[in-house]
N, C-alpha and C positions, 0 to 999 in steps of 0.2 A: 519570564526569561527573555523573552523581546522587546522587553524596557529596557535589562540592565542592556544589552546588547545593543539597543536606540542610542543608550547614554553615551557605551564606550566610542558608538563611530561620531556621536556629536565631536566629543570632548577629542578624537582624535582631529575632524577636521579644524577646531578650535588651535589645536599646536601648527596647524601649518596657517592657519588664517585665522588670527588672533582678535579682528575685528569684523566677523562674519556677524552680522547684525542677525540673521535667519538664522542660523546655526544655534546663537546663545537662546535666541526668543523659544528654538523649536526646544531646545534642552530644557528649559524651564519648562515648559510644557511636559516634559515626560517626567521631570525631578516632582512637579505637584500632582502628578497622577501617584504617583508614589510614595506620597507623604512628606516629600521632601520638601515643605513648603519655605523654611527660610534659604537653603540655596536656592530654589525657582526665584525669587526675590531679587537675590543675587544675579544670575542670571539674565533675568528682565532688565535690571537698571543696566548690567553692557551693554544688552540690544539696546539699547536707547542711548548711551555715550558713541556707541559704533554709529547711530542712524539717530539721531532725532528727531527727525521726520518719519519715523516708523513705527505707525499706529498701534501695531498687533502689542507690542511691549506693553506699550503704556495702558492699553485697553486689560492683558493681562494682570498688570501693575492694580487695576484700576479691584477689579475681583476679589486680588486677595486681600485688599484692605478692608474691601466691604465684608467681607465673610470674617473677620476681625472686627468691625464695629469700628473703623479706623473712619470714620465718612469723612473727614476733613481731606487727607491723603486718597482717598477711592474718587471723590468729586472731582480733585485736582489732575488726578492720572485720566478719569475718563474726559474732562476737559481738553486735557492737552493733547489726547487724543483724535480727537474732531478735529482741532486745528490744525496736527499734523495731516490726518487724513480725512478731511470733510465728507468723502462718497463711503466711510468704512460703514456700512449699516448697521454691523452687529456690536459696533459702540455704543449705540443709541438704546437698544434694547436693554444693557446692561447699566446703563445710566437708568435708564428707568424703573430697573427694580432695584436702585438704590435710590431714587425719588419715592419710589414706592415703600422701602421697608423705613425713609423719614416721615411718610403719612403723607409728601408732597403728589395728591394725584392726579393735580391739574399736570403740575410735569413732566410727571411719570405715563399719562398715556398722550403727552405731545410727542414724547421718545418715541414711544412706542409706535406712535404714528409714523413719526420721521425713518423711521427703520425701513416701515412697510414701503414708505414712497420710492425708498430706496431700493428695496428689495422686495417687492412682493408677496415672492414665496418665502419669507424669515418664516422660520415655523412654532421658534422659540417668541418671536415678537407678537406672530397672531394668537396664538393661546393668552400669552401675559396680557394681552390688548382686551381680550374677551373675559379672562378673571380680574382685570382691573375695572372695567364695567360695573361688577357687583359691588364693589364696595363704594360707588357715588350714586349708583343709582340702583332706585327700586327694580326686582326683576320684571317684572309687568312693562316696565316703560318698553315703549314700540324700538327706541335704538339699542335696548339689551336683545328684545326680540328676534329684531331682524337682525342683529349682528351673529348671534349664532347661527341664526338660520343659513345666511348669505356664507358662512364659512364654511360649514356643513358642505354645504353644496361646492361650491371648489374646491375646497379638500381632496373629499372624495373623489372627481376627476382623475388625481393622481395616482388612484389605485384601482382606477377600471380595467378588470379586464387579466386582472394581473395572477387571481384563483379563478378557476373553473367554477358552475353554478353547484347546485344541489340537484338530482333529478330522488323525487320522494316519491317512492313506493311504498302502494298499504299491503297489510298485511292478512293471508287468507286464512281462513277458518282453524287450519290447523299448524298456522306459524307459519307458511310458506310463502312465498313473494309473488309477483308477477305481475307482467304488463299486459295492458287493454290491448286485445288483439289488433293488429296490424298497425301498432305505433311502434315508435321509433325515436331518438335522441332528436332528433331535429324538429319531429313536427307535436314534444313535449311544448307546454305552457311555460312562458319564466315569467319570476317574479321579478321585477325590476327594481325594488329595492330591498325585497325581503322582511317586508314590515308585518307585525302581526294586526290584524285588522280587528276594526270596533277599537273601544276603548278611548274616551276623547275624543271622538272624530276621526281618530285614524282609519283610513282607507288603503284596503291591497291595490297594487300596482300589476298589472299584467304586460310581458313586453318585448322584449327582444327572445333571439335564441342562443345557444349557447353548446359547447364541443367538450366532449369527454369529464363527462359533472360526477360531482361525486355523492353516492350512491346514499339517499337517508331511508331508512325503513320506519314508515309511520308508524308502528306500532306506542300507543300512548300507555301501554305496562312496560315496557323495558325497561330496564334496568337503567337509571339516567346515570350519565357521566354529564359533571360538572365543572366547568374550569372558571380558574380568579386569576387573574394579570392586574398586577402590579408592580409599581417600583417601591411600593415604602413599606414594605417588609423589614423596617428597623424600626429603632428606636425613632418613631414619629409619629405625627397626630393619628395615622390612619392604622398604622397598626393596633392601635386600642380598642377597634370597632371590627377590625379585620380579625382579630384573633380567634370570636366566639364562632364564625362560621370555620373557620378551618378548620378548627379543634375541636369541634364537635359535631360533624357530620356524620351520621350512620348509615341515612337510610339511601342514601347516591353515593356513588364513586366519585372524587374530587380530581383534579389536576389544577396544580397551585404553577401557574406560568410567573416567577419570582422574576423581578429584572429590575432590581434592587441593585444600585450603580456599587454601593457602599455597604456588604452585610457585615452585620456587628451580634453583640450577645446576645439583643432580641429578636435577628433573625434565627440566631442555631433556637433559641428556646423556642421559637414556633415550627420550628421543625421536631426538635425533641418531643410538643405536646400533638403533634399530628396523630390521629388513628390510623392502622394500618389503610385505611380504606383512600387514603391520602398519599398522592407522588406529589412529588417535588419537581420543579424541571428549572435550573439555573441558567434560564438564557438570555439576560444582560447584556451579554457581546452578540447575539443575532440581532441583524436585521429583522424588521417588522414579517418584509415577508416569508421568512424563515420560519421566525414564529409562527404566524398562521399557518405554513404547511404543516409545522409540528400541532396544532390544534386538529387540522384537516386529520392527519396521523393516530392522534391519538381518539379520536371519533368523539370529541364534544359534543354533546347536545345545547347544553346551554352556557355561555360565553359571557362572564360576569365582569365589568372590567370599573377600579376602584379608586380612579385617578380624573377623569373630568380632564379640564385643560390645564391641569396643575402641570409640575416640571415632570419630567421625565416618563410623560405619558406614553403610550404606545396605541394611539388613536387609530394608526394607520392598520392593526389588525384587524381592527375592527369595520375599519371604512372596507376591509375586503369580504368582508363578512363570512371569516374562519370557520363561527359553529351556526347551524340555521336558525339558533335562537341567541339573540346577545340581549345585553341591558348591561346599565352604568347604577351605581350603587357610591355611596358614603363620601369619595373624595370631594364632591364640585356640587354648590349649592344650585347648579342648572343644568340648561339641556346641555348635549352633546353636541347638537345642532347636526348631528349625522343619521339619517333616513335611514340607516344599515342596525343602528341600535334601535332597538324593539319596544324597550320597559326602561324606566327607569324608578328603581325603589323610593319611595314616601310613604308619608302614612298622612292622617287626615286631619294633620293639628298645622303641620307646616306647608302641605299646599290640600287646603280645604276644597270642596265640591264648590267648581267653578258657578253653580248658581247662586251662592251663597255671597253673601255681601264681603267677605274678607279678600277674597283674591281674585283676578282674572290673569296669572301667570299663565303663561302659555309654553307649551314643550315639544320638540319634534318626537320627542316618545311616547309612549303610552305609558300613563301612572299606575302605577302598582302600589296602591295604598296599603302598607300592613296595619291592622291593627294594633291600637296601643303606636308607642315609636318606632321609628323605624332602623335607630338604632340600636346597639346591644355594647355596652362600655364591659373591656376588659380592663380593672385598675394594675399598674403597674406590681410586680408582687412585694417590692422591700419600700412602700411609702414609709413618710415618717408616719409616728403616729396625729391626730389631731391634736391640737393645741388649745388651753381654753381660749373663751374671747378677750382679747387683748384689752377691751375698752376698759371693763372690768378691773384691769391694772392700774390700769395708763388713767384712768379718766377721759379719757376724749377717743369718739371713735372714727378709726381708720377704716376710708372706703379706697377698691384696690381696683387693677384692671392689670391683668397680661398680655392682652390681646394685641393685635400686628396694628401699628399705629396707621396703615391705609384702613383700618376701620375707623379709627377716634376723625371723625366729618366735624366743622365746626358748629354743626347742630348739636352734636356729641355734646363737644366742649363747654356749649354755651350750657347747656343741660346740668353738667357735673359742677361749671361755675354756679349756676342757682343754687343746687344743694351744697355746696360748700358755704353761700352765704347764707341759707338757714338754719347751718347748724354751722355755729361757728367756731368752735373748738374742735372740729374736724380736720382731718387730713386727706388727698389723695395719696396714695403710691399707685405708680405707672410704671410695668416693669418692659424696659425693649431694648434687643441689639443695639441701636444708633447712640443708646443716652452712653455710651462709653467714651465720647467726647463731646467737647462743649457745640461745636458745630451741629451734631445730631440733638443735641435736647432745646435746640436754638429755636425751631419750629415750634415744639409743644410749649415754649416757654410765650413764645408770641401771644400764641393762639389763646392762653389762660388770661395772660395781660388785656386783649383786646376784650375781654366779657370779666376785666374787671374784680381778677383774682390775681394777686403779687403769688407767681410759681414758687420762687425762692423762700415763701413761708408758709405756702401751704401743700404745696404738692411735692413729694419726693420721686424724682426718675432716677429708675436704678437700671442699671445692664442686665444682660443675661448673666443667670447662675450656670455654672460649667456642667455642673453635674444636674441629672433630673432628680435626686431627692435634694439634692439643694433648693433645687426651682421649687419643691413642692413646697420645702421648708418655710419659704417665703411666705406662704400662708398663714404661718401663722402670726404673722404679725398686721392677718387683715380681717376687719372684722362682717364688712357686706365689702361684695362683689357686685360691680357694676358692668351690663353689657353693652355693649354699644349695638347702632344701628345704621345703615339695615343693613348689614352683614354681621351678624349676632354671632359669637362664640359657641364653638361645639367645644373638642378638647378642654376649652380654657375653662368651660362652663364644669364640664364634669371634672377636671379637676378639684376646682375650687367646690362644687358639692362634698365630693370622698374627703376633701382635706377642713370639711365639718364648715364652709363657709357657701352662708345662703347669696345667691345671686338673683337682684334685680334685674327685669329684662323687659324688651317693648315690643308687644305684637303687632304685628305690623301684614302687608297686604305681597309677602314674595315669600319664596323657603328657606332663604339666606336669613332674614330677619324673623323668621318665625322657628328656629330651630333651638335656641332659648328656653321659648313656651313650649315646645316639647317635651323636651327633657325636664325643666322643672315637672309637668304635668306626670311625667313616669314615676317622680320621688312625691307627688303628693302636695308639692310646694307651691303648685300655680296659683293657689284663691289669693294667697297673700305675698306673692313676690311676681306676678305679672301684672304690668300696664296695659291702659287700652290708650293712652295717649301721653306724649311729651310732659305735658302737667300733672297727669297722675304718676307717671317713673319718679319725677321730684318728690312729688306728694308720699310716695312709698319708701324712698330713702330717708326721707325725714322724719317718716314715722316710725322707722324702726329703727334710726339711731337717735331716738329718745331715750333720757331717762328710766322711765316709767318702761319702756319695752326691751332692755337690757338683757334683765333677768330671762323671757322667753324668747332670746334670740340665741342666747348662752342654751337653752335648753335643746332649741334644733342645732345647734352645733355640736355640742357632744354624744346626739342621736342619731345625728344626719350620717356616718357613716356607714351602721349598721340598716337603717332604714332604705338607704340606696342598693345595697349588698341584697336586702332582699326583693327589691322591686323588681318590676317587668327591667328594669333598664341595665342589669349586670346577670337578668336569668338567662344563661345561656340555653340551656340544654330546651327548653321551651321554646324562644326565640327561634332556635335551628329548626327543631321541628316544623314551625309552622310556617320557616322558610321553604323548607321542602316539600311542602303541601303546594305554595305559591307556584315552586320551579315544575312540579307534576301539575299542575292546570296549565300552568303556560305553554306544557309538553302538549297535552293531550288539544290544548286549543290546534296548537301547531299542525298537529295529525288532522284534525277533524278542518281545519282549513285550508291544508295541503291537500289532502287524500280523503276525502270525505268518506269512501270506503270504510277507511279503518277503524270506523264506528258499526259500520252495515255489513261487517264482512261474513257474521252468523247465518245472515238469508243467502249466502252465496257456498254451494254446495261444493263448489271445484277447486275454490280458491284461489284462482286461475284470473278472474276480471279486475285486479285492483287497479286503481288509476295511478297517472303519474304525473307531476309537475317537476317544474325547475325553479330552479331561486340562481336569478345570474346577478351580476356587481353593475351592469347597466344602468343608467340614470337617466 
């Protein structure tokens, strides 16, 4: 109701001053929160006949092209933008994740830089800046390292101070509380950043004090309450992974903190499949610290959060440290870089034991390896069905990739150029936003040319399909799947499994490039579709679009659907379970490292001695 009322007093100041540059730009703004994307359109291009020199328009201008695949028009808007306004910061940011969704990511994180110089605190710029990181460089390298790290740490800053701590009391013999005689709130222990200790090297923090905390009862049998904060509670990558823990939790109480900008059919369907034991809490329009009070409110134990530094995160509840236990989970192939998150979920394919020869990534969290993967894919419920293998028709076979072309690196390229000359009646399809004009498929076309592959006869780029059984459809016109590195496909990987198409992948020494080898490993696919090196990836696409290997690649495809359906990697109800096994040791570590009591409380007759600590936001 306060949109359409935003609209009516624009459009009235618009009748008395018909060349309010602000006026038209602000209306546009409220007509595309509203769906009203071709009047906002309308709208932006006055602001800019009224002021040409007025950046916001054309930066606006610049958005909706790009979210259209318009990159020619999106380039030209955020251009003309900078010249109008050179100090605008959050021009540069939005140029850059259109540098970015062209694969250009030398550009994309010079924007992103330029923003920060500009603006510091850009919060949109410092995240993209930090997930643009992964897809050039290995996560081990020391400038992925420290960049999270150094974020983490000033982030945080911004929300010191802002919740009350924790004061943890254990619990006595026969369920009743109590403080160690003659203590008191001020002269309780705090913990300075709330970290669970061991695991990795992680070390508790002991530190400042802290005023009116709120109140944890160590007891490590209670009944856990659970919360997941997310924004992509729709139709996206993360709800395919998100689904199996919401919708099948029994043995904890859940709180689903949903802040999901845009909810569509698959959010009501993950509400509809929720068990009773599941609230919902729609708070999108809060502020962060809202939220966390409402976490505080609702008595979280443990504070699951499924977003990393992707868009529309909500880091900051986390940096205030809402429940005593947090961890980050599925969205973001690294740390959080924030000392307030406790655990972060893997398992031991895609970041292995650091004595081991494959990795030295390093995490401000503590790893929590599940056995097996440490994902659980819920498929969509109306795919198409599988397709046979196309080669099979056609004669000649087609290798595919969907993936976000800041992953296709020209190591990538040079890679998929060798296999395409060793097998030479071969094709790529490359499916992405930008190829919807010639300006966006200008880079990939380059990049084939310089390693010696003519794009125009061997590679097809096609846009995105509107619909997702469309997108899925498109599979079937591919016969292997190739992943790139090192930032390896999840979605795009399990898709292409369920839709009966095997994927190549390269193991590699971070969790972003090793998440590939996972999930194959869950279907049984790894002996023969994982690389240990550049030369073997070729060597395995070459061998399986042979002749001679047709016939049993046709046979994993028309198997591979039901073979996935039964693995560790779609079993839900197993998966949750031994989620909630993970979330009760993390509880009870909590207790026995908070209240050491509440292990020892049987030898104590009166119930009366438990001890107490604090967890305050200090750093």
């Amino acid at each position: 109701g306060e949109k359409h009322k935003a609209v009516a007093m624009y459009e009235l100041c618009l009748c008395f001053s018909p060349k309010h540059a602000e006026a038209w730009n602000n209306l546009g703004v409220v007509l595309r929160d509203m769906g009203n994307v071709d009047r906002a359109v309308t709208c932006y291009k006055e602001a800019v006949e009224a002021n040409p020199r007025f950046g916001q328009p054309l930066n606006n201008l610049g958005i909706v092209f790009a979210s259209k695949g318009e990159v020619k028009e999106s380039l030209r808007c955020f251009q003309q933008a900078i010249a109008a306004s050179p100090l605008y910061a959050e021009v540069y940011n939005n140029l850059g994740v259109l540098y970015r969704d062209m694969g250009c990511m030398e550009e994309c994180l010079t924007c992103y830089r330029k923003c920060l110089e500009l603006d510091p605190k850009n919060r949109s710029a410092g995240h993209n800046l930090l997930m643009g990181l992964n897809y050039v460089h290995c996560g081990e390298e020391e400038v992925v390292r420290k960049a999270h790290a150094e974020w983490g740490l000033n982030f945080a800053k911004d929300f010191e101070n802002l919740l009350p701590g924790f004061k943890v009391v254990g619990v006595g013999k026969h369920g009743s509380t109590g403080a160690m005689e003659g203590s008191s709130s001020s002269e309780c222990y705090e913990i300075s950043n709330g970290k669970a200790s061991g695991g990795d090297g992680v070390v508790t923090s002991w530190g400042s004090k802290t005023t009116n905390p709120a109140v944890v009862v160590a007891d490590p049998d209670k009944d856990l309450v659970v919360g997941y904060i997310s924004p992509d509670l729709f139709t996206h990558s993360v709800s395919y992974f998100a689904e199996a823990p919401i919708t099948n939790h029994r043995g904890v109480k859940v709180v689903v903190y949903n802040v999901t900008p845009t909810p569509d059919a698959k959010t009501d369907r993950l509400k509809r499949l929720s068990p009773g034991n599941v609230t919902w809490r729609d708070v999108a329009h809060l502020p962060e610290l809202e939220i966390a009070k409402l976490v505080r409110e609702d008595k979280v134990d443990i504070l699951v959060e499924l977003t990393g530094h992707t868009a529309n995160n909500r880091l900051g509840v986390m940096a205030m440290k809402a429940a005593p236990v947090q961890a980050t989970w599925i969205g973001y192939p690294n740390s959080t870089g924030l000392r307030e998150v406790d655990y972060r979920i893997t398992d031991w394919t895609t970041d292995p034991s650091p004595e081991g020869p494959l990795t030295n990534q390093t995490y401000v969290e503590a790893l929590e390896r599940l056995p097996g993967c440490f994902l659980c894919y819920t498929p969509t419920h109306n795919s198409p069905e599988v397709a046979p293998l196309p080669a099979l028709q056609t004669g000649a076979v087609t290798f595919g990739t969907f993936n976000a072309l800041a992953k296709v690196t020209d190591e990538v390229v040079e890679a998929w150029c060798a296999i395409l000359r060793r097998v030479p009646s071969s094709r790529l399809v490359i499916k992405a936003k930008p190829f919807l004009c010639e300006q966006g498929r200008q880079r990939m076309e380059q990049a084939f040319s310089k390693f010696g592959i003519d794009p125009r006869e061997r590679v097809d780029l096609i846009p995105l399909v509107a619909s997702n059984q469309g997108h899925l459809a498109v599979y079937g016109h591919v016969d292997i799947a190739l992943d790139p590195w090192p930032y390896a496909g999840t979605t795009t990987t399990t898709e292409a499994l369920y839709m009966g198409v095997a994927t190549i992948t390269l193991k590699g020494r971070c969790h972003a490039q090793n998440v590939g080898w996972t999930l194959l490993q869950a279907v049984g696919l790894d002996a023969d579709f994982c690389a240990e090196s550049v030369e073997g990836y070729v060597d395995l696409a070459v061998k399986w679009a042979s002749p001679e290997n047709l016939r049993a690649l046709s046979g994993i495809r028309q198997n591979l659907r039901e073979r996935m359906l039964s693995s560790r990697l779609c079993q839900a109800k197993p998966f949750v379970e031994n989620l909630e096994q993970v979330y009760r040791k993390w509880w009870k570590k909590f207790c026995q490292d908070r209240c050491p009591s509440s292990e020892e409380n049987d030898s104590d007759d009166s119930g009366e001695s438990a001890h107490q600590a604090l967890i305050s936001m200090d750093h």
